[in-house]
C-alpha positions as CSV (number, residue, x, y, z in Angstrom):
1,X,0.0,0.0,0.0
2,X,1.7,3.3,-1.2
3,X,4.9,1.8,-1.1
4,X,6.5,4.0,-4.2
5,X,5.4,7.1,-2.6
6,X,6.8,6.1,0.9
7,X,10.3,5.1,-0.4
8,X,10.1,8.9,-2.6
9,X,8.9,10.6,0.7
10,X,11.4,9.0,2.8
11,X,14.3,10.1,0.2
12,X,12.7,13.6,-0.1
13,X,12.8,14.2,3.9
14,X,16.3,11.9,4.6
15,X,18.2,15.3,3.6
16,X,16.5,17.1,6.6
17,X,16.9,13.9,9.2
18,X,20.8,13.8,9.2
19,X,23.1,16.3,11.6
20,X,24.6,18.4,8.6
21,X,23.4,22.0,8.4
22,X,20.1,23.0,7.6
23,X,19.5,25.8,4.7
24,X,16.6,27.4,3.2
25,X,18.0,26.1,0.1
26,X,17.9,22.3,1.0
27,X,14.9,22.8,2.6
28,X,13.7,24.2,-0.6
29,X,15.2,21.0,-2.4
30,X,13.0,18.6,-0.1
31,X,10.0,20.2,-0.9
32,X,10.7,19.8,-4.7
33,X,11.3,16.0,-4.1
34,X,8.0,16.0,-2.2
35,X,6.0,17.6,-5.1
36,X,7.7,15.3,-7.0
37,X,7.1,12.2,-4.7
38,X,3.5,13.2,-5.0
39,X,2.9,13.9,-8.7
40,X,4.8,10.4,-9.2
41,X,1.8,9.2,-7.0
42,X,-0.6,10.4,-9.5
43,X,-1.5,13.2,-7.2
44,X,-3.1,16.3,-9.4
45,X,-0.5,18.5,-9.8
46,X,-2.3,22.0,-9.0
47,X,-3.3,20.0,-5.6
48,X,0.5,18.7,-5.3
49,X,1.8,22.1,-5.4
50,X,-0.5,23.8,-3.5
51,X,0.4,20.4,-1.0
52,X,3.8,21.8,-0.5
53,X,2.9,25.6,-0.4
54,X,1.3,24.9,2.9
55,X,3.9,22.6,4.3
56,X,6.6,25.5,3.3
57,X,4.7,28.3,5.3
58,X,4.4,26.2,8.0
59,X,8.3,24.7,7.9
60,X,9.2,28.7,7.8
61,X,6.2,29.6,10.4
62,X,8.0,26.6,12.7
63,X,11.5,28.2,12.3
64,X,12.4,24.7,10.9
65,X,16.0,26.0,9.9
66,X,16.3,27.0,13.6
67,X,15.8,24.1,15.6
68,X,17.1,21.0,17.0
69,X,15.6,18.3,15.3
70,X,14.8,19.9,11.7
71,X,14.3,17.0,10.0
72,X,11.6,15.5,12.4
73,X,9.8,18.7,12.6
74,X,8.9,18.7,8.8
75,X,8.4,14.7,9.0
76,X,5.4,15.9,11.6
77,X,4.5,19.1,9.5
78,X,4.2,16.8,6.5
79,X,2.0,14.2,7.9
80,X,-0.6,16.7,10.1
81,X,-0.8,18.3,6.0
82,X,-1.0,14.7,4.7
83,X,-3.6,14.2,7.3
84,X,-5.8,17.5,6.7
85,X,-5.3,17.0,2.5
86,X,-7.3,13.1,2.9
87,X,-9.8,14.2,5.3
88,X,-8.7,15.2,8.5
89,X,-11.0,13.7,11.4
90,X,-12.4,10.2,10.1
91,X,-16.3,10.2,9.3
92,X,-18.8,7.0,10.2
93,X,-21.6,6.5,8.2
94,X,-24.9,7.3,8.8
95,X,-27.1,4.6,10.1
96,X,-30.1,6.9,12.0
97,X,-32.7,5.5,9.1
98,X,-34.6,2.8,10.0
99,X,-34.3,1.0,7.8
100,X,-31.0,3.3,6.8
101,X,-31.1,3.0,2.8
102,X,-27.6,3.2,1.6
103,X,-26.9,3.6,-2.1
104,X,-23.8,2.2,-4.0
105,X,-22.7,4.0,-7.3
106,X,-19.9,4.1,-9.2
107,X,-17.7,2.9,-12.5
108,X,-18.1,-0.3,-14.2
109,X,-15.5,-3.0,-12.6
110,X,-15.6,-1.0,-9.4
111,X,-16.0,-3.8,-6.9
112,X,-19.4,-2.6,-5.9
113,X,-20.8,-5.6,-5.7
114,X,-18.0,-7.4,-3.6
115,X,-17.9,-3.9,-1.6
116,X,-21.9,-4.0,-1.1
117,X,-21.3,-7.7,0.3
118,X,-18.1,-6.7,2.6
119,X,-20.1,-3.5,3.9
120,X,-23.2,-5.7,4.9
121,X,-21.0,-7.8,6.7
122,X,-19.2,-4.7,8.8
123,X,-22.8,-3.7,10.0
124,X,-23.6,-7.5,11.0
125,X,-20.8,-8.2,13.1
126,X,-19.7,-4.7,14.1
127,X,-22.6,-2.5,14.4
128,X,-24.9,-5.7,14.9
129,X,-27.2,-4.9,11.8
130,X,-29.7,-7.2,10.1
131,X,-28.6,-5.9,6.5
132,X,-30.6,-6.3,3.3
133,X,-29.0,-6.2,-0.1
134,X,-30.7,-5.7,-3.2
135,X,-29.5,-6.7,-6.6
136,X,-30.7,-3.6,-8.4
137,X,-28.2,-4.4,-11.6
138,X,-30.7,-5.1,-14.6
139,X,-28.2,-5.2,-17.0
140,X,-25.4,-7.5,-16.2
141,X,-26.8,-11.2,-17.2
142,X,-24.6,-12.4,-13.9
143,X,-25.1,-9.4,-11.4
144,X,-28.0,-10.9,-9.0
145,X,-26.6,-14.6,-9.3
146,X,-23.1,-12.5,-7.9
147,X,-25.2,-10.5,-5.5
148,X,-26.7,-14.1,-4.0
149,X,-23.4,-15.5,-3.7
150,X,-22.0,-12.5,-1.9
151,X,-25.3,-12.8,0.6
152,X,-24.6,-16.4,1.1
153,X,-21.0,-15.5,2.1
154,X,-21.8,-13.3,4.7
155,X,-24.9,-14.8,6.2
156,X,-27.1,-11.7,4.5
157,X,-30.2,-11.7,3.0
158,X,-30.6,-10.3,-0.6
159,X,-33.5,-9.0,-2.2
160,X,-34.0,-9.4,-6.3
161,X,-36.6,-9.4,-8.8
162,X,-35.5,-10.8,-11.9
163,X,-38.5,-10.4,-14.4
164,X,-38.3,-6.6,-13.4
165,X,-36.1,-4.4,-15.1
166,X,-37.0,-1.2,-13.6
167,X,-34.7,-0.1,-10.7
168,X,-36.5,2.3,-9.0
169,X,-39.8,-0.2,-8.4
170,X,-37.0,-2.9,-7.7
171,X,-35.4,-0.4,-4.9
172,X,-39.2,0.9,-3.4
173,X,-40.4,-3.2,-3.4
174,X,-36.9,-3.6,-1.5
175,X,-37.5,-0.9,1.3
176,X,-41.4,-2.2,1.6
177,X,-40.0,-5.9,2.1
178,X,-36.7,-4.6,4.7
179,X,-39.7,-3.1,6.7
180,X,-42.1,-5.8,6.8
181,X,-39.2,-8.4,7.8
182,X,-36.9,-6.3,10.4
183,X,-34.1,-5.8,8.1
184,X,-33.0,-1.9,9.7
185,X,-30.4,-1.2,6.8
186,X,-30.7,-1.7,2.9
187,X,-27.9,-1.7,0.3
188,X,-29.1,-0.7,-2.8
189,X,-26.8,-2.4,-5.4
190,X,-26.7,-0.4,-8.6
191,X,-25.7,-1.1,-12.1
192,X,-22.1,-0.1,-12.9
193,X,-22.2,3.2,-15.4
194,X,-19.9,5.5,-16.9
195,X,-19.8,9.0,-16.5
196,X,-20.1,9.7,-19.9
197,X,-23.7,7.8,-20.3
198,X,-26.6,10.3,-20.1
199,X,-29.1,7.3,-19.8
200,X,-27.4,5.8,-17.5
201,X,-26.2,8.4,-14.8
202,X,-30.5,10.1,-15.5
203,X,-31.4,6.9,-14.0
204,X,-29.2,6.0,-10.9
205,X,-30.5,9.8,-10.3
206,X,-34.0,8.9,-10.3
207,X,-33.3,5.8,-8.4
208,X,-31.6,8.3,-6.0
209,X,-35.0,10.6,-6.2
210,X,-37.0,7.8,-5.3
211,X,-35.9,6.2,-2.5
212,X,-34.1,9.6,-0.9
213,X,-30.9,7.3,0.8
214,X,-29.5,8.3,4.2
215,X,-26.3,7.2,2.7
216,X,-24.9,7.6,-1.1
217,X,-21.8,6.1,-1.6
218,X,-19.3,6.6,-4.5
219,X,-17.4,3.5,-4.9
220,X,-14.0,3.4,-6.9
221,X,-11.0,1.7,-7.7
222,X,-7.8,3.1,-6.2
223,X,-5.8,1.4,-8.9
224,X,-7.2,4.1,-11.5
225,X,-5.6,6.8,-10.2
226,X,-6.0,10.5,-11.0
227,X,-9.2,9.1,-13.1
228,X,-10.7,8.0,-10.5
229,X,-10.7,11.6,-9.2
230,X,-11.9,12.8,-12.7
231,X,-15.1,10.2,-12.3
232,X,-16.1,11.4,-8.8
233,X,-16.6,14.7,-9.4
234,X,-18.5,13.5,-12.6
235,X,-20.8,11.5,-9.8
236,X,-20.8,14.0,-7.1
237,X,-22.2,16.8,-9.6
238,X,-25.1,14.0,-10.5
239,X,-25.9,13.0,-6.8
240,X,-24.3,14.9,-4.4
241,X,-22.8,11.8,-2.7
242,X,-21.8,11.3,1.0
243,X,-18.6,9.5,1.0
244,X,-16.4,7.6,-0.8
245,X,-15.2,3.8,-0.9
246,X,-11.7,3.1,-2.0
247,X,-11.5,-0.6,-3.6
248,X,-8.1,-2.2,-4.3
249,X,-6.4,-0.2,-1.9
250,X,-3.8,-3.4,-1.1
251,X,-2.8,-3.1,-5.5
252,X,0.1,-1.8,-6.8
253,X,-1.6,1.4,-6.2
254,X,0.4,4.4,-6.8
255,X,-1.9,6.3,-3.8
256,X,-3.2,9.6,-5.7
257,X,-7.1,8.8,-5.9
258,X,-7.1,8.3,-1.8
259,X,-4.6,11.8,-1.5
260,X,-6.7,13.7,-4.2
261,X,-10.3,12.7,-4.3
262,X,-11.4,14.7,-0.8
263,X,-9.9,18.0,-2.5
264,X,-11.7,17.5,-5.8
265,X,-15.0,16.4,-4.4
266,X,-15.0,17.7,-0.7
267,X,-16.7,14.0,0.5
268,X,-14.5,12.2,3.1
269,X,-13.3,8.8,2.0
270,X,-15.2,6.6,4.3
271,X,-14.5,3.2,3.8
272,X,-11.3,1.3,2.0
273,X,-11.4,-2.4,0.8
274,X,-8.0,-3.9,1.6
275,X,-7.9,-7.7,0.1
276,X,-10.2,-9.9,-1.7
277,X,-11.6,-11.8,1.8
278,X,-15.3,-10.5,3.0
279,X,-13.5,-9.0,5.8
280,X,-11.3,-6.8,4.5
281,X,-12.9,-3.8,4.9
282,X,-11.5,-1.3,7.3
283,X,-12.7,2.5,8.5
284,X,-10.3,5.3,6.6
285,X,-8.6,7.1,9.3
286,X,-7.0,9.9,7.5
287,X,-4.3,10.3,10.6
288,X,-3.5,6.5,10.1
289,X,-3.3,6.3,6.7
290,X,-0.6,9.6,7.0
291,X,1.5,7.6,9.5
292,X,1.5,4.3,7.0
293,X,2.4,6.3,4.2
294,X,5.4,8.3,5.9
295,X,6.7,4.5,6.9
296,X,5.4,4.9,10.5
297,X,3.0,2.0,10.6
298,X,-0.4,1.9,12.1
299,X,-0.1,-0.1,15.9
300,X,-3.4,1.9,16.9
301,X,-5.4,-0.1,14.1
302,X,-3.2,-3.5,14.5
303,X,-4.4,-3.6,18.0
304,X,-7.6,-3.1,17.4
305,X,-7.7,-5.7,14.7
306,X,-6.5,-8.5,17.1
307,X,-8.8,-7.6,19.4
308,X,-11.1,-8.3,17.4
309,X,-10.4,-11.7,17.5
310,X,-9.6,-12.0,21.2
311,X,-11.6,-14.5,22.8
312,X,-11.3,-13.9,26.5
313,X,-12.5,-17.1,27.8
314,X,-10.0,-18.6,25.5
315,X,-6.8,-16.2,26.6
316,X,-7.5,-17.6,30.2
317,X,-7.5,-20.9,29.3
318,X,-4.3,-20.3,27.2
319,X,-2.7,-18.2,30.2
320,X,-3.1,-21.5,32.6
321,X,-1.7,-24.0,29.9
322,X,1.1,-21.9,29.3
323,X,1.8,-21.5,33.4
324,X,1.4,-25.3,33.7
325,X,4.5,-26.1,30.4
326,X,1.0,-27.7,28.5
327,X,1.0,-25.3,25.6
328,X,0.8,-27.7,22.4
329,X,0.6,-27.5,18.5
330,X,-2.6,-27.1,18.8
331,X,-2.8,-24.0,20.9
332,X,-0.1,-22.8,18.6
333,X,-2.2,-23.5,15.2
334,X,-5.4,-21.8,16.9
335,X,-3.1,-18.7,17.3
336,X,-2.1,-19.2,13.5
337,X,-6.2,-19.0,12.5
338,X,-6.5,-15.8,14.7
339,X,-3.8,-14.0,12.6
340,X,-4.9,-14.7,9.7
341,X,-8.7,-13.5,10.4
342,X,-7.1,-10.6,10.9
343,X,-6.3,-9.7,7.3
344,X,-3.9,-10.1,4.7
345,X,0.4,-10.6,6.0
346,X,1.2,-7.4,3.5
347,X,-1.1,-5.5,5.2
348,X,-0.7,-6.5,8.7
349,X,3.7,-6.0,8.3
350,X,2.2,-2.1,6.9
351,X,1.0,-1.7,10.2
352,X,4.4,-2.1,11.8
353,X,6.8,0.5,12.3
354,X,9.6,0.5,9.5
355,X,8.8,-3.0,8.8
356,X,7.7,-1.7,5.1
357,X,10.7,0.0,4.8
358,X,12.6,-3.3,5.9
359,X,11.0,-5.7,3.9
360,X,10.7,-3.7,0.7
361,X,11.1,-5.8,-2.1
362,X,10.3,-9.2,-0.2
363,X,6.7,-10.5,-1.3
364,X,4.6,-11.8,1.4
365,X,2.3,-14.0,0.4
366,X,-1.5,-14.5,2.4
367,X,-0.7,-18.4,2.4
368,X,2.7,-17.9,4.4
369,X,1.6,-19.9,7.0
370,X,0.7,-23.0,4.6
371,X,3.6,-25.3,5.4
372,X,4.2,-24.5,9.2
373,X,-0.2,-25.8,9.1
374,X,1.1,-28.5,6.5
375,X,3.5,-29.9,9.2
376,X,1.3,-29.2,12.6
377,X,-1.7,-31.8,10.7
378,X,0.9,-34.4,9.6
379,X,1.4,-35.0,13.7
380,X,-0.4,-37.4,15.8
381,X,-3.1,-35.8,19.0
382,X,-0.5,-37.1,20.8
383,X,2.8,-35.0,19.3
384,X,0.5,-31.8,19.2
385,X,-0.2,-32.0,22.7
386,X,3.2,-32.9,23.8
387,X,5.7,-31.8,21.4
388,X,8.6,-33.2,23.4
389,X,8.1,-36.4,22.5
390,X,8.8,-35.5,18.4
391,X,12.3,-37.4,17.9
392,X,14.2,-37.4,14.7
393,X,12.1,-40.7,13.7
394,X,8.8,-39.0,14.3
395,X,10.3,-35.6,12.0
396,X,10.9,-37.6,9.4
397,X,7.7,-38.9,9.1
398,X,6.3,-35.8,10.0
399,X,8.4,-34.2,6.9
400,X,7.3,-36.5,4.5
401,X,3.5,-36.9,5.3
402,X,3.4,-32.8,4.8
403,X,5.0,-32.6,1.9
404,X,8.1,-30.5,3.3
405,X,11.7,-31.1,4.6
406,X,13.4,-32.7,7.4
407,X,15.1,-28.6,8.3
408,X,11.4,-27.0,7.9
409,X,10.1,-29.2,10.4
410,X,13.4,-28.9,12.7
411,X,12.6,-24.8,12.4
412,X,9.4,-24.9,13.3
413,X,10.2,-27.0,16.4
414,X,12.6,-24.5,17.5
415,X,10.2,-21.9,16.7
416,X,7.9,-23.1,18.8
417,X,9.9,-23.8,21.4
418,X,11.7,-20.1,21.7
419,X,7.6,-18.7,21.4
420,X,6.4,-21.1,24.3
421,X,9.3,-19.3,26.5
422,X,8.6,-16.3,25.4
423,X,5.2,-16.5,26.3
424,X,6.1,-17.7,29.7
425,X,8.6,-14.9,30.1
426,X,5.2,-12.5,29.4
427,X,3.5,-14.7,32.5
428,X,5.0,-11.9,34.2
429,X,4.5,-8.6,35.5
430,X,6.0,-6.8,32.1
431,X,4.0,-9.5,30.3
432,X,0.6,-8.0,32.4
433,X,1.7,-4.1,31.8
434,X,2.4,-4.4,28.6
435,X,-1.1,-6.4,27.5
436,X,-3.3,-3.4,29.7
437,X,-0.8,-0.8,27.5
438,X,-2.8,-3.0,24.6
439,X,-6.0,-2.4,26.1
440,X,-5.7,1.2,26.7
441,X,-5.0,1.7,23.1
442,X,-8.0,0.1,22.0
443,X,-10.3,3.3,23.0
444,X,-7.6,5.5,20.7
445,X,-9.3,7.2,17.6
């Protein structure tokens, strides 16, 4: 995620981080980079130059050639102007209807559909929601089928009529029917248009007209850059739209639709879709997504993520079998499942400080735990639960009933045996501090 424009940023500001002395004309030289950095990023130029206007009054308003630490001083003038060009403050959605109608619009190939299927799924397990989608596509022979098979995914009803080819009746009927059955939120599932159709953009206005939506939301696909600007303002002059949803943010994106957009259109980015899994959706926090791109990482929202799977009931059980030496394979694999519920490996190592930075180039792929699960199913009850009894006999057979080598095996053994002390270390007082430290940060916006 914005990994070109953090390694440009990072260069552009390295001048200012060293001792050597600091001049108005190097200073001048970094914000070049940085207009450069961000133009490269397919940031608008007009909005990339007017970017580091603002950061230069500031840097002189600071006395940045004055003091101390120069170079972290325009780091933090650079990401609080970062921060206030995507958005500022974060903005939640709008769920006072009842039922709350929210609307979907947007390009073609979007992910609207996928997006309308993640988003039900937020509301039903975070903001405990009974969500209705609607399959208001009439045009795409496969829309409603896709629609269905997104529901099924998420435990979601969906609402279609397939011998109607009117959106705005299919929309009303779908209100009428969310009211009758308790459903208290509706997404509204449009046809995919382009800007440039007449027909099409009149009628997602008069679907708009009819069912007046609490929410509208503009979804597009981060990976189209500075067009993806272009298209939203197209939208936002049609409908007046609420927010926007970035798709495809975990691409090879170069980052200038999610720096851009809020200038062009004045509408906050809402939501971002960050992997291909039903539950990679994720809040935009314009603050976070600053730190991530200025290599800082994001521990606020990786906290809050494994929280999310945190099973209380289960930690204590975990806390006694560690304290007793009976922390087994299995323990260690039901750890593996809660890290991957929490998203995708790339985007979880973005989320740590410098780790970006330090694993540039490596690819991490979302099945890295495949061969460590491989080897943990090829042992017996018995070797799970006490791993100590796994001789070189038992590795071997281990090795070759999952597919891997005698030294993967032999790693993960050692692995496991330098986490179980670990975790024993955190038994502990530190160990105690450091997990309320975790809790405190949940509450941090």
């Amino acid at each position: 995620m914005f990994d070109n424009l953090s390694e440009k940023l990072d260069k552009a500001l390295h001048v200012l981080k060293g001792h050597g002395q600091i001049t108005e004309i190097n200073v001048a030289e970094t914000l070049k980079e940085i207009r450069r950095a961000l133009l490269d990023a397919d940031v608008n130029f007009k909005i990339a130059k007017e970017f580091t206007n603002r950061v230069k009054e500031k840097a002189i308003g600071e006395n940045v050639l004055t003091t101390l630490q120069p170079g972290q001083l325009m780091v933090k003038i650079v990401k609080d102007e970062l921060t206030e060009l995507m958005g500022g403050d974060v903005t939640g959605i709008n769920l006072n209807g009842n039922p709350t109608v929210i609307l979907m619009s947007g390009l073609q190939g979007s992910g609207k559909t996928t997006f309308s299927g993640k988003l039900a799924n937020y509301l039903k397990t975070k903001k405990n929601k009974k969500p209705l989608l609607v399959a208001c596509d009439v045009y795409r022979p496969a829309a409603i089928d896709q629609l269905h098979v997104v529901g099924v995914q998420v435990g979601v009803d969906v609402y279609s009529d397939r011998g109607n080819n009117d959106p705005v009746s299919i929309a009303k009927s779908a209100i009428a029917h969310a009211k009758t059955n308790g459903h208290n939120v509706v997404i509204v599932d449009t046809a995919g248009r382009l800007a440039v159709d007449e027909q099409m953009m009149k009628e997602i206005a008069n679907v708009h007209k009819a069912i007046q939506p609490h929410e509208t939301l503009f979804v597009v696909d981060a990976m189209t850059g500075q067009d993806a600007v272009n298209t939203a303002k197209a939208f936002n002059d049609i409908l007046n739209f609420d927010g926007v949803i970035l798709t495809k943010l975990d691409g090879d994106t170069r980052g200038g639709a999610a720096i851009s957009i809020k200038s062009v259109v004045n509408k906050p980015i809402k939501f971002i879709g960050t992997g291909e899994k039903m539950e990679a959706i994720d809040v935009f926090y314009p603050s976070r997504m600053a730190d991530r791109i200025l290599g800082m990482g994001d521990v606020v929202s990786l906290v809050e993520r494994a929280q999310e799977q945190f099973d209380e009931e289960e930690a204590r059980k975990l806390q006694k079998k560690i304290a007793k030496n009976q922390f087994g394979f299995d323990d260690f694999l039901t750890q593996i499942q809660q890290i991957k519920k929490m998203g995708s490996m790339k985007d979880l190592m973005g989320m740590i400080p410098g780790a970006g930075k330090a694993l540039k180039g490596i690819e991490i792929e979302d099945d890295a735990f495949k061969h460590v699960e491989a080897i943990i199913h090829s042992m017996t009850p018995e070797e799970r639960a006490n791993p100590s009894t796994i001789n070189t006999s038992r590795k071997n057979r281990i090795a070759k009933g999952s597919g891997t080598s005698i030294q993967q095996v032999n790693q993960l053994m050692k692995q496991f045996d330098q986490m179980s002390k670990m975790m024993k270390m955190m038994q502990g007082g530190s160990g105690r501090k450091m997990m309320q430290m975790m809790g405190g940060m949940r509450g941090m916006r």
